[in-house]
C-alpha positions in Angstrom: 0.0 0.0 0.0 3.1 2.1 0.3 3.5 2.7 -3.3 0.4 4.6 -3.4 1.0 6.7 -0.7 3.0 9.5 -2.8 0.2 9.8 -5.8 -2.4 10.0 -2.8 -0.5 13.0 -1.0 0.6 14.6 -4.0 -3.7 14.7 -5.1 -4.7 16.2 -1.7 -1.6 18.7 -1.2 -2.7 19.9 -5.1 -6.3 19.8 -4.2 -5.5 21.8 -0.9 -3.6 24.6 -2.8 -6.3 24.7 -5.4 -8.3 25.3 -3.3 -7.0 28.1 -1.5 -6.5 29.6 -4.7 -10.3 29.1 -5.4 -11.1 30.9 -2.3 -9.2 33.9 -3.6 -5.9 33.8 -1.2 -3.8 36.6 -2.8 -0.3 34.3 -2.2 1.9 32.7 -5.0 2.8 29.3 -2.2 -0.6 28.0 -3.8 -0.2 28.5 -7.3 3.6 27.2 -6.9 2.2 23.9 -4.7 -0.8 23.1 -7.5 1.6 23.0 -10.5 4.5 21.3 -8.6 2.1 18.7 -7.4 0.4 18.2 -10.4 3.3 17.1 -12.5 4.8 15.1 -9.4 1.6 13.1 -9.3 1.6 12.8 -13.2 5.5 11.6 -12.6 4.3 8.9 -10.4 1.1 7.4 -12.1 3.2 6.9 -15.2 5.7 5.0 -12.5 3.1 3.2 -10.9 -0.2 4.1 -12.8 -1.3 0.2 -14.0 -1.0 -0.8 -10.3 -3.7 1.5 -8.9 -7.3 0.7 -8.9 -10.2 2.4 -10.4 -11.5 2.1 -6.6 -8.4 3.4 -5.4 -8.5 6.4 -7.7 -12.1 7.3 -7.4 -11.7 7.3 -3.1 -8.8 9.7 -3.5 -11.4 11.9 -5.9 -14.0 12.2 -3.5 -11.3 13.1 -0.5 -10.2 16.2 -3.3 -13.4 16.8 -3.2 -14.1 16.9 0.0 -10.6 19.2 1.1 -11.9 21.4 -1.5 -14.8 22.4 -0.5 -13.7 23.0 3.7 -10.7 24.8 2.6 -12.6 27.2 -0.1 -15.0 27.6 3.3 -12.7 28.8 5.3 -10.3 30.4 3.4 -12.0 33.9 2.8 -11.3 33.9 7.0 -7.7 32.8 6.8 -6.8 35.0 4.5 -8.6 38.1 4.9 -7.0 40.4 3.6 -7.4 41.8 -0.4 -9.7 39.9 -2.6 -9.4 40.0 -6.2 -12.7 39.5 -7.8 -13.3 39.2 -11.4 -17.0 37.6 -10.7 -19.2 36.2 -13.7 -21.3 39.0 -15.0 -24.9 37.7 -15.4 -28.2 38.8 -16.8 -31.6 37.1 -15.3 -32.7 34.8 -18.0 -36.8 36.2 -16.5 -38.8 38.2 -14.4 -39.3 35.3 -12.1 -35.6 34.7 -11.7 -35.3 38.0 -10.4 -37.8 37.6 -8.0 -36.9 34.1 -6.9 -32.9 35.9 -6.5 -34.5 38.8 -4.4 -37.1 36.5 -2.4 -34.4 34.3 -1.3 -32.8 37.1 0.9 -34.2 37.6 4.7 -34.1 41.4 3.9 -37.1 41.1 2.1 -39.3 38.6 3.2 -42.3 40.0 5.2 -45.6 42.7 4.9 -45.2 45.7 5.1 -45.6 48.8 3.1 -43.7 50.7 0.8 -42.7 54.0 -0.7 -42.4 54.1 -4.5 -42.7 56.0 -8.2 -44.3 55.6 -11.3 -42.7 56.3 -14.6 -44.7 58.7 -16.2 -46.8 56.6 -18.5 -48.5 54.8 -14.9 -48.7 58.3 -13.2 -50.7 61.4 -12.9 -49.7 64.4 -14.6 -49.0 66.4 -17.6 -45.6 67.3 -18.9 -45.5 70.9 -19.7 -43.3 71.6 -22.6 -40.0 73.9 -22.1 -41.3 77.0 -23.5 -43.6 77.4 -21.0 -40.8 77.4 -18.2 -38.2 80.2 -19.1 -38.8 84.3 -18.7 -37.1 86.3 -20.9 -35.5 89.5 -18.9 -32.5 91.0 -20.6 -30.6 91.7 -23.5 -27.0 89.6 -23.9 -24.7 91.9 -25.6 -21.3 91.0 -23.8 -17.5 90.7 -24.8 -15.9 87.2 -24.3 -13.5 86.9 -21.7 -10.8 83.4 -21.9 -9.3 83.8 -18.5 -12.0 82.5 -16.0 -12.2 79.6 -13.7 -13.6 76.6 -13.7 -15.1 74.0 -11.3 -12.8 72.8 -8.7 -12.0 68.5 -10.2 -9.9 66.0 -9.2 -9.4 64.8 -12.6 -8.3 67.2 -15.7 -10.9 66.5 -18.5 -13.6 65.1 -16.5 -15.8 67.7 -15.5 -18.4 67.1 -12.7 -21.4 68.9 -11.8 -22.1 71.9 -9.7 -24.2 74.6 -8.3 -23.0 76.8 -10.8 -20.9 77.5 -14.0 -19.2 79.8 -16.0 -18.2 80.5 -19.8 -16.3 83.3 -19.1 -19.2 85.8 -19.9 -22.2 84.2 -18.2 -22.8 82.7 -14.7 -25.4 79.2 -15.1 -26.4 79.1 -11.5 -29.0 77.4 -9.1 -31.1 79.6 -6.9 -34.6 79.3 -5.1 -35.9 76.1 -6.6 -34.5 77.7 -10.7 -32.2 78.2 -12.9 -30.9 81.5 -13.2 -28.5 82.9 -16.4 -26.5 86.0 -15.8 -24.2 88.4 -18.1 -21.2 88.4 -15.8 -18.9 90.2 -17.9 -18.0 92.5 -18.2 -18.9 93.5 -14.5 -20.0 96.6 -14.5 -22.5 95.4 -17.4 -23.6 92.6 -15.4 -26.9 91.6 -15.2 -30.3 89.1 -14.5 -31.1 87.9 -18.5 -33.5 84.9 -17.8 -34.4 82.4 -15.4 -36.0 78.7 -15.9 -39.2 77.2 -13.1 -37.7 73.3 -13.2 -40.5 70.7 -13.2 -38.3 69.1 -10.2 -35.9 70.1 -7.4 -32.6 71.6 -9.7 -29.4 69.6 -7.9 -26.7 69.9 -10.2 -25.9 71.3 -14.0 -23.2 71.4 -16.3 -22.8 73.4 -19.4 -21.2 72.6 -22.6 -21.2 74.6 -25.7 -25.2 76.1 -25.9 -25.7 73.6 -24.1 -27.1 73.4 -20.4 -27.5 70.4 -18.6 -29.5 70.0 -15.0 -30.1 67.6 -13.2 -33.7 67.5 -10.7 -34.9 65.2 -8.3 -38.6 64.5 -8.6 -40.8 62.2 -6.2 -43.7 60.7 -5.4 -46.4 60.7 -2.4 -47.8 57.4 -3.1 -47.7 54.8 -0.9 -48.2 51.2 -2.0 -49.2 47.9 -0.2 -46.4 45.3 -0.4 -46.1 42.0 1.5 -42.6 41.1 0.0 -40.9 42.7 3.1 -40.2 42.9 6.5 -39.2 46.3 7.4 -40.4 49.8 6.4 -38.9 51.5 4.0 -39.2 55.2 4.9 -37.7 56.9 1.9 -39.4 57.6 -1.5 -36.9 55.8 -4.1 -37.8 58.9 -6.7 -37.0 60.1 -10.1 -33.8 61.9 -11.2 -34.7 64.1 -14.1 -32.3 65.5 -16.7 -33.2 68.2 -18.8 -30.9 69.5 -21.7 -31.7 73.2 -22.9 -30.4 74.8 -25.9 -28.9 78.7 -24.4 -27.6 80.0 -27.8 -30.3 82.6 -26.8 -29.6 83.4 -23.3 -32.4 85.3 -22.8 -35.2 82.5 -24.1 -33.2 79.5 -23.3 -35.0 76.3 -24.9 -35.5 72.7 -23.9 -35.0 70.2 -25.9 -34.6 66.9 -24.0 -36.3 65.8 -21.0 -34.8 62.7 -20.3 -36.2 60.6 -16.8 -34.0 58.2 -15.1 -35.9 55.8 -12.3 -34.0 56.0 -8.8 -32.2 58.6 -6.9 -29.6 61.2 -8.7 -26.5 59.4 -6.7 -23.9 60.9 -9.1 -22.6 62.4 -12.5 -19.4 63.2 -14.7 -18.8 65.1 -18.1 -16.4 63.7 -20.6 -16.3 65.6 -23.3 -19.8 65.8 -25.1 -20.7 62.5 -23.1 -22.2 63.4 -19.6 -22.3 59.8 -17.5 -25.0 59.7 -14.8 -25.8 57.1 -12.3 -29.2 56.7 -9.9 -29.9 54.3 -7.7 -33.3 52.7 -7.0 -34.3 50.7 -3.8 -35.6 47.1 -4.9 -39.3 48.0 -3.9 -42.7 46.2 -4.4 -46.2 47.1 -5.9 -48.8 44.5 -6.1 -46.7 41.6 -5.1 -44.5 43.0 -7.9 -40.9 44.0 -8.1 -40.7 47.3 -9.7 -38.7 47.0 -12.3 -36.3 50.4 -13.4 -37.6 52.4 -16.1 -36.1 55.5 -18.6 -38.1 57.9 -20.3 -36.8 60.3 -23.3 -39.4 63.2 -23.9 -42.3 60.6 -22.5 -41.0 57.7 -24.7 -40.8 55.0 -21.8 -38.9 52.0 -21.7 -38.9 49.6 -18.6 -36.0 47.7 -17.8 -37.0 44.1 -18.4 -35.1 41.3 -16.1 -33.5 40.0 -19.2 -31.3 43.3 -19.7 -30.7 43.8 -15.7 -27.1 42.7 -14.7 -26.4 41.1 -11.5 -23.7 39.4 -9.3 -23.9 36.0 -6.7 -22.9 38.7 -3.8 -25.5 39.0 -1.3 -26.0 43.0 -0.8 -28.5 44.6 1.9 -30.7 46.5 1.1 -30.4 46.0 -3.1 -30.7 48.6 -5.3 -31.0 48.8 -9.1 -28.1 51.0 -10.1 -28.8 52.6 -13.5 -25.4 54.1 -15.5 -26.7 56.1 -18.6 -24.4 58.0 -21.3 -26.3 61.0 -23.0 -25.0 62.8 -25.9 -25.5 66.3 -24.7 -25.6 67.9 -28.0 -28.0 65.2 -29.7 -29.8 65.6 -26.5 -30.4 61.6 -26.5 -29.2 58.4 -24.5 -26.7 56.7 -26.1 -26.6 53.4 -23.9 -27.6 52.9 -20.0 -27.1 49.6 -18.2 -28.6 48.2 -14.7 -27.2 46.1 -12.4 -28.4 44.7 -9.5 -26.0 45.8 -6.6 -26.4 48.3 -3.4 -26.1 51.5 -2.2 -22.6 53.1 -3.4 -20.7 54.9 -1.2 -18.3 57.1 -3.8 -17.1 57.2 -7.4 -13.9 58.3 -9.1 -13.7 58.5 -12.5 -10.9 58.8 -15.3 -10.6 59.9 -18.7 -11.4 56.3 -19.7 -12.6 54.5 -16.6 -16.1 54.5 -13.5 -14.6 53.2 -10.9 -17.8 52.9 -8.2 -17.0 52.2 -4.4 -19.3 50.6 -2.0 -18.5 49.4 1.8 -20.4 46.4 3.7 -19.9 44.7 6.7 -19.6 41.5 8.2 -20.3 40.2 11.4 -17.4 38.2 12.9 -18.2 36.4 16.2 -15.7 34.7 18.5 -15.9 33.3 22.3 -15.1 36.9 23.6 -16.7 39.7 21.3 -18.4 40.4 18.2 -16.8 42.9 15.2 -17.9 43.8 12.2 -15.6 43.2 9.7 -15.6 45.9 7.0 -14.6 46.1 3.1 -15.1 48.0 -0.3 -16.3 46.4 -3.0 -14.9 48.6 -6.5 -16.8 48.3 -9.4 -15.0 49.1 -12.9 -17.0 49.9 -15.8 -15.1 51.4 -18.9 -16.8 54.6 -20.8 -15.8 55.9 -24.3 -17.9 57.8 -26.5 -21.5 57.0 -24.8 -20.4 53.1 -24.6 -20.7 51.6 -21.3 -18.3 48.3 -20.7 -18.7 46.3 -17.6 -14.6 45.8 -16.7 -14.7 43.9 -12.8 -14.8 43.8 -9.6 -12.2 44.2 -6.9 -12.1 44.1 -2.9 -10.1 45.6 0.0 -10.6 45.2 3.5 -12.0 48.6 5.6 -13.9 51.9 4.4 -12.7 54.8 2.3 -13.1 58.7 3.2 -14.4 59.8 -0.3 -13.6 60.0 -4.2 -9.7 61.3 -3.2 -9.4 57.8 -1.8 -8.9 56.5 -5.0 -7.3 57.6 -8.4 -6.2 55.9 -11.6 -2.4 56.6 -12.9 -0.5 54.5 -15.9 -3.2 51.6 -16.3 -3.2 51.0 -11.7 -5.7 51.5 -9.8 -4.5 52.8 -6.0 -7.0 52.9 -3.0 -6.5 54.0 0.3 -8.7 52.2 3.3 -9.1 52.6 7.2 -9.5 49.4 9.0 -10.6 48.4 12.4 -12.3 50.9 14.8 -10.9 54.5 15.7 -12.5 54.4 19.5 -11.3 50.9 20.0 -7.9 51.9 19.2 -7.2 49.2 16.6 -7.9 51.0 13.5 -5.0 51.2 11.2 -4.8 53.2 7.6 -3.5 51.0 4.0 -3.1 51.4 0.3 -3.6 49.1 -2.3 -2.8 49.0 -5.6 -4.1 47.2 -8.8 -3.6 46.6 -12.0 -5.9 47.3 -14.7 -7.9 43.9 -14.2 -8.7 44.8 -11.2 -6.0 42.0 -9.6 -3.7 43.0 -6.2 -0.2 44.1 -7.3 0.9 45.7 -4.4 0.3 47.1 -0.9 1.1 48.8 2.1 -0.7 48.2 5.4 -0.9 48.9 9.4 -0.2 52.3 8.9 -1.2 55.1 11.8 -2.7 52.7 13.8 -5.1 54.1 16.1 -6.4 56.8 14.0 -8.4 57.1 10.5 -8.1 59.0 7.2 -8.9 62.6 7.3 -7.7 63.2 3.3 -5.8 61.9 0.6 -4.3 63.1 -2.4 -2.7 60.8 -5.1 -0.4 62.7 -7.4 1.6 61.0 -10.5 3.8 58.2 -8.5 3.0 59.7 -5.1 0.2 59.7 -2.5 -0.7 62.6 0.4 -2.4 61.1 3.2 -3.3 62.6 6.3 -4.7 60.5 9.2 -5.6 61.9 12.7 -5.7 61.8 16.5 -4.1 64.3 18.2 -1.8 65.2 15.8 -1.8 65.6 11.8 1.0 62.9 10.2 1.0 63.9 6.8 2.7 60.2 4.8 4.5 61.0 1.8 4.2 57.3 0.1 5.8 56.5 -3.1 4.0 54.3 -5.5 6.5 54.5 -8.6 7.0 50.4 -8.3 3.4 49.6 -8.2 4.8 46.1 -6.2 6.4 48.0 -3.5 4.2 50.8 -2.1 6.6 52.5 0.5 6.5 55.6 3.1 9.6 57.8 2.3 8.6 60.4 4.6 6.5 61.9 7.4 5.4 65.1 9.2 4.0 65.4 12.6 1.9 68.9 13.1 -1.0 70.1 15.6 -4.4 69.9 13.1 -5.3 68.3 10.2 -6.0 68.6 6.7 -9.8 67.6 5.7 -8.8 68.4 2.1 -5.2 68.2 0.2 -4.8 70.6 -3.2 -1.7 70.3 -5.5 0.2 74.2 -5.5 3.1 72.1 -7.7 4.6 69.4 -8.0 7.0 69.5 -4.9 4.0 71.5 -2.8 0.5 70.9 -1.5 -1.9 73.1 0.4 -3.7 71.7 3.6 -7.2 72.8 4.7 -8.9 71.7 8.0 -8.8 72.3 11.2 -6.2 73.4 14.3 -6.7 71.4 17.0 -5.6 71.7 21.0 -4.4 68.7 23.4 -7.4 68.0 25.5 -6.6 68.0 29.2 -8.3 65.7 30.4 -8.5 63.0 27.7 -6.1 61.3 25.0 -7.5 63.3 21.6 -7.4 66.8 20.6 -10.5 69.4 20.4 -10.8 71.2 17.1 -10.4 75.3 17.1 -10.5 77.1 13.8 -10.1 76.4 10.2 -6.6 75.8 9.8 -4.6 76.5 5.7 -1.5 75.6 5.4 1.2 74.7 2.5 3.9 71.7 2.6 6.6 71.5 1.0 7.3 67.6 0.1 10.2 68.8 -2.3 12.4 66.3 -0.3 9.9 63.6 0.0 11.7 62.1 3.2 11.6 65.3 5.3 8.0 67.0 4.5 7.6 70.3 6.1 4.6 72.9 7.1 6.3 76.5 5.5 3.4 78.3 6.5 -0.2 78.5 7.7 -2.9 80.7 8.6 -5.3 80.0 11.1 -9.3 81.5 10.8 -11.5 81.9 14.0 -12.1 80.0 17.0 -13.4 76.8 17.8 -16.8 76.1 16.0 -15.1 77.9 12.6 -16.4 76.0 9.6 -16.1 76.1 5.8 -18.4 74.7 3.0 -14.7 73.7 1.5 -13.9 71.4 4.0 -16.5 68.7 2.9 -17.0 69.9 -0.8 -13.7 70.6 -2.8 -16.1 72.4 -5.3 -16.2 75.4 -3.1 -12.0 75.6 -3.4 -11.2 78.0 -5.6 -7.6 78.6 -6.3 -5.4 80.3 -9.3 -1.6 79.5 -8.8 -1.1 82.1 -11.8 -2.9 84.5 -9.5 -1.9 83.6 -6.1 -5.3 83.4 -5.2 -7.2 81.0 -3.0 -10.9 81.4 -1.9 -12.9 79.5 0.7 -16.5 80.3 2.5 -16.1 80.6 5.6 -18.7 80.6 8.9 -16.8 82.5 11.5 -17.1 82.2 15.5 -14.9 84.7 18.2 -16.5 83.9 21.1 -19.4 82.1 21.8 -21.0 82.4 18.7 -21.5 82.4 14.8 -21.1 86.2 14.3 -20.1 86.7 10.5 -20.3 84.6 7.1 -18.5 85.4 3.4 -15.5 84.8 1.8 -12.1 85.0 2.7 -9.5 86.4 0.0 -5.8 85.5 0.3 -2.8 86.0 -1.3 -0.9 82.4 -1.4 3.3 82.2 -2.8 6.1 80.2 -2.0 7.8 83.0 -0.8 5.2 85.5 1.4 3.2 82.7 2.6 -0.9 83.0 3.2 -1.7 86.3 3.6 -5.6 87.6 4.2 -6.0 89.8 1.0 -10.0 90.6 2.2 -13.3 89.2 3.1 -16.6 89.2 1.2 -19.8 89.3 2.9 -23.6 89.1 1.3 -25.3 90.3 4.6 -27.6 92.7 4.7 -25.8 95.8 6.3 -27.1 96.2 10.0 -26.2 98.4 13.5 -27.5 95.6 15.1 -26.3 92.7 16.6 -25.0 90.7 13.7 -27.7 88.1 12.2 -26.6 85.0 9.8 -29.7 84.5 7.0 -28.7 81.4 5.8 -29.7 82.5 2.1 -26.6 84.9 1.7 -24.1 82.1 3.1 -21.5 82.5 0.1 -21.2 79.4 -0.8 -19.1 79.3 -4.5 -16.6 81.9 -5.9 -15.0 82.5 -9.1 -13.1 84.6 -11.2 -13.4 86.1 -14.5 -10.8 88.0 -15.4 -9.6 90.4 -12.5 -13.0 90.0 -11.4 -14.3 87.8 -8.1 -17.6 86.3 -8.4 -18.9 85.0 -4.7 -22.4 83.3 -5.0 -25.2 82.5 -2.8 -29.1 82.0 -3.0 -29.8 85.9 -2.9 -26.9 87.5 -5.2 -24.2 87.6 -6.8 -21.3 90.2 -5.6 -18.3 91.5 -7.8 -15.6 92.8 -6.5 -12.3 93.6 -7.6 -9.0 91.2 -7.3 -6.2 93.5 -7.2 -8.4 95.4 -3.8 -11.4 93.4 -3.2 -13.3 97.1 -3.7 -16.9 96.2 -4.9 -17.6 96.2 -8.4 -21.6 95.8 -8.9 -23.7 93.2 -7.5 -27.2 91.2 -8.3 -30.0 90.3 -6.4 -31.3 87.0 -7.8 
């Protein structure tokens, strides 16, 4: 019996390391063992192959078998660590395959009711036709100006939507519930030339060309029996709205598309004349019925039937149907939309050539002595060119990410960077991950800052900026030029943090967050004011803080600390601009903008401030309608923005040019 020990071993050690590598153990040991043993046990069964029995053989089969299936069980908790997951992309062959797939999760099994929408060929209602929603107000003569700003992005070329835009001679701007067009330049010129009533709530716009672009949320008050689950779902899963006008005419802008997307507005990005926009839709119930996602173009409906809807084998809670749509802008039309059956997602990133759509879920892991939940982002990839939507994979990394500067795309890799563990349990610890353009693990670093969390990131050609927290600000200068080998060349240890990191150059970054103070009687520090500040990284090993400029006492905030949109900055100019909501003492007592000067060599200097207030001897009151909440510049002019006007004032003084109520 000897002589078949050796073919027997060799089976299960293969079948052990294929196994592993089934359950998705990022190690090379496994792939090494499966090919070694593989052609030791062919080796042997041509030695000794006539001597072992059909019995024999079909015993050691069932033990493979067996080993396979307990070791692809429990490897996912041996190895957790980065999964790379290139699952099956599947469509449900019916509707009743859908349901079965949804019915089969606890989520939804119950009675209850539910919240949901109608497309517009079920529900109430008559679409009023464009015309009927623009006034005409002012003539448009203007000159053209080609130095102006532009929305605040992370990636060059991929424009994302805002609050407000500019040309260079008009300002495209949401206000009240409308959309308002202005003449902006020249300044002393400027004035009110139309405004639009939207059917919906305006969110977002873009312009391109004479074209305008906004985006509206639109719901429903209906409420619909369901018995298909067991908890209440409280929010209305709406209608995002998209309606494209036609502003060669400023003053009688013109729609021409009204395009209806089922599901929540979750996000959008411009790429060229392609604008990419995703909703998500809660998997919700009418009559015993899933609802399935629907699109409408100028009250053309389609639904979604199950056959076209994507789907994966993960098990998500709650799911959602997440619609990705391409619209030509100038054709006014869709181009292509795809829906897959997924959840809730958290961020997106996108490149000139790449979607790249984040999600975090959790996982409860129980042992003798506690219970933890066990977090990780799942990244889906879908490639975009042209209009074309292309489903690329799926990748995995343990923890949660801060936002869309977590991840970035540079030279075909895909870097992440995640907070593990639990800040307040003190085991939290901060990683990056890098993969290639198949979404498979190249490289990583781990464990880093443990004890404390994320506060920004900033990924920059072969670098990454992160910041993480506690009582002091580390900023890690971490070089990813060998995409194998991620490695930390350099850190710097400062009171305060950076919420947001902005490239000056390429050997300097600005910070903006907060100062902070050592608590006395506890081991973290209290915030204090909004803190700006600019590092030089030149020598990548010894970052340093060259200067800073702290605003206001504790309670200090800034619409730029959660929104990078409301950054504006000009290194041409040496200007940087940032809302601010001030506190000295024990209160909010002022609201504007602050004006600095920002160089290498005079630091951050306060150039002026910028209020919208009504002018008062009173005690100072803060309507939260002229909170100045964007700026820009056209020319030497600064625009600031909020609900009730737009100011101008002068760069070289900050002396007030002309203003507009809107």
């Amino acid at each position: 019996m000897n002589r078949f020990l050796t073919p027997a071993v060799i089976i299960l050690l293969s079948t052990l390391s294929f196994a592993v590598i089934l359950a998705g153990a990022d190690h090379l040991i496994p792939w090494i063992w499966t090919i070694t043993a593989t052609c030791l046990f062919i080796f042997e069964f041509r030695k000794q192959g006539k001597d072992l029995s059909k019995k024999y053989i079909s015993r050691i089969g069932v033990m493979a078998i067996a080993v396979t299936i307990i070791i692809s069980s429990i490897t996912p908790v041996l190895f957790h660590t980065t999964k790379n997951v290139n699952p099956k992309l599947r469509k449900f062959s019916s509707y009743q395959e859908l349901e079965n797939f949804v019915g089969s999760q606890d989520w939804y099994n119950g009675d209850v009711r539910i919240f949901t929408v109608l497309p517009p060929s079920l529900a109430p209602g008559k679409t009023a036709e464009g015309s009927d929603f623009t006034v005409n107000i002012g003539d448009s003569s203007t000159s053209i100006s080609d130095d102006y700003s532009t929305t605040n992005v992370q990636v060059k070329g991929v424009d994302e939507a805002d609050i407000v835009k500019t040309d260079g001679t008009y300002l495209y701007l949401l206000s009240k519930g409308r959309i308002v067009i202005l003449l902006a330049y020249p300044a002393e010129n400027a004035k009110l030339l139309s405004e639009i009533k939207t059917e919906g709530i305006p969110l977002e716009l873009f312009i391109n060309g004479n074209r305008l672009i906004v985006f509206e949320a639109v719901w429903s008050s209906q409420i619909l029996p369901s018995i298909k689950t067991s908890l209440m779902y409280l929010r209305n899963p709406g209608t995002t709205m998209v309606e494209i006008y036609d502003i060669e005419e400023k003053e009688n802008p013109k729609r021409v598309s009204k395009i209806e997307l089922s599901g929540d507005y979750f996000n959008s990005r411009m790429i060229g004349d392609y604008v990419y926009a995703i909703t998500n839709m809660p998997v919700c119930f009418e009559n015993e019925k899933i609802v399935l996602p629907w699109i409408s173009v100028n009250g053309q409906v389609k639904m979604i039937p199950a056959n076209e809807i994507y789907y994966f084998d993960n098990i998500y809670c709650p799911y959602v149907f997440a619609t990705i749509a391409a619209i030509d802008v100038q054709n006014a039309k869709i181009i292509e939309e795809k829906v897959f059956l997924t959840t809730q997602a958290n961020s997106m990133y996108v490149s000139l050539n790449n979607i790249y759509i984040a999600h975090t879920s959790g996982q409860l892991l129980k042992t003798e002595n506690k219970e933890e939940w066990l977090l990780s982002t799942t990244i889906h990839k879908i490639s975009v060119s042209d209009g074309m939507i292309d489903y690329r994979g799926e990748g995995e990394v343990p923890g949660q990410i801060l936002n869309q500067f977590s991840m970035d795309e540079y030279n075909g890799y895909f870097r992440i960077a995640t907070t593990t563990g639990d800040i307040w349990e003190g085991n939290s610890k901060n990683n990056i991950y890098v993969f290639n353009e198949d979404l498979r693990l190249v490289g990583k670093i781990e464990g880093l800052a443990p004890g404390e969390r994320i506060y920004s990131a900033r990924f920059m050609g072969n670098r990454v900026y992160l910041v993480t927290f506690v009582k002091v600000d580390p900023l890690f200068v971490i070089d990813l030029s060998d995409p194998a080998n991620p490695k930390v060349l350099g850190e710097l240890k400062i009171p305060g943090y950076s919420d947001y990191l902005h490239p000056y150059d390429e050997s300097h970054i600005i910070g903006l967050g907060k100062e902070t103070s050592d608590s006395p009687d506890a081991d973290f520090a209290l915030y204090q004011g909004v803190k700006l500040a600019i590092f030089d990284v030149s020598n990548p090993e010894n970052p340093k803080e060259i200067a800073k400029y702290i605003i206001g006492e504790r309670g200090t905030d800034s619409y730029a600390l959660s929104d990078h949109r409301a950054f504006l900055f000009s290194h041409s100019k040496n200007l940087l601009v940032i809302p601010i909501t001030l506190v000295e003492g024990e209160s909010w007592n002022w609201q504007g903008a602050y004006v600095f000067n920002v160089s290498l060599t005079d630091g951050i200097n306060l150039k002026g401030k910028i209020s919208h207030a009504e002018p008062t001897n009173s005690e100072p009151t803060l309507d939260p309608s002229r909170f100045v909440m964007r700026s820009l510049y056209i020319n030497e002019v600064l625009y600031t923005i909020s609900e009730e006007q737009v100011k101008m004032n002068n760069l070289s003084d900050i002396s007030e040019i002309n203003f507009i109520k809107i």
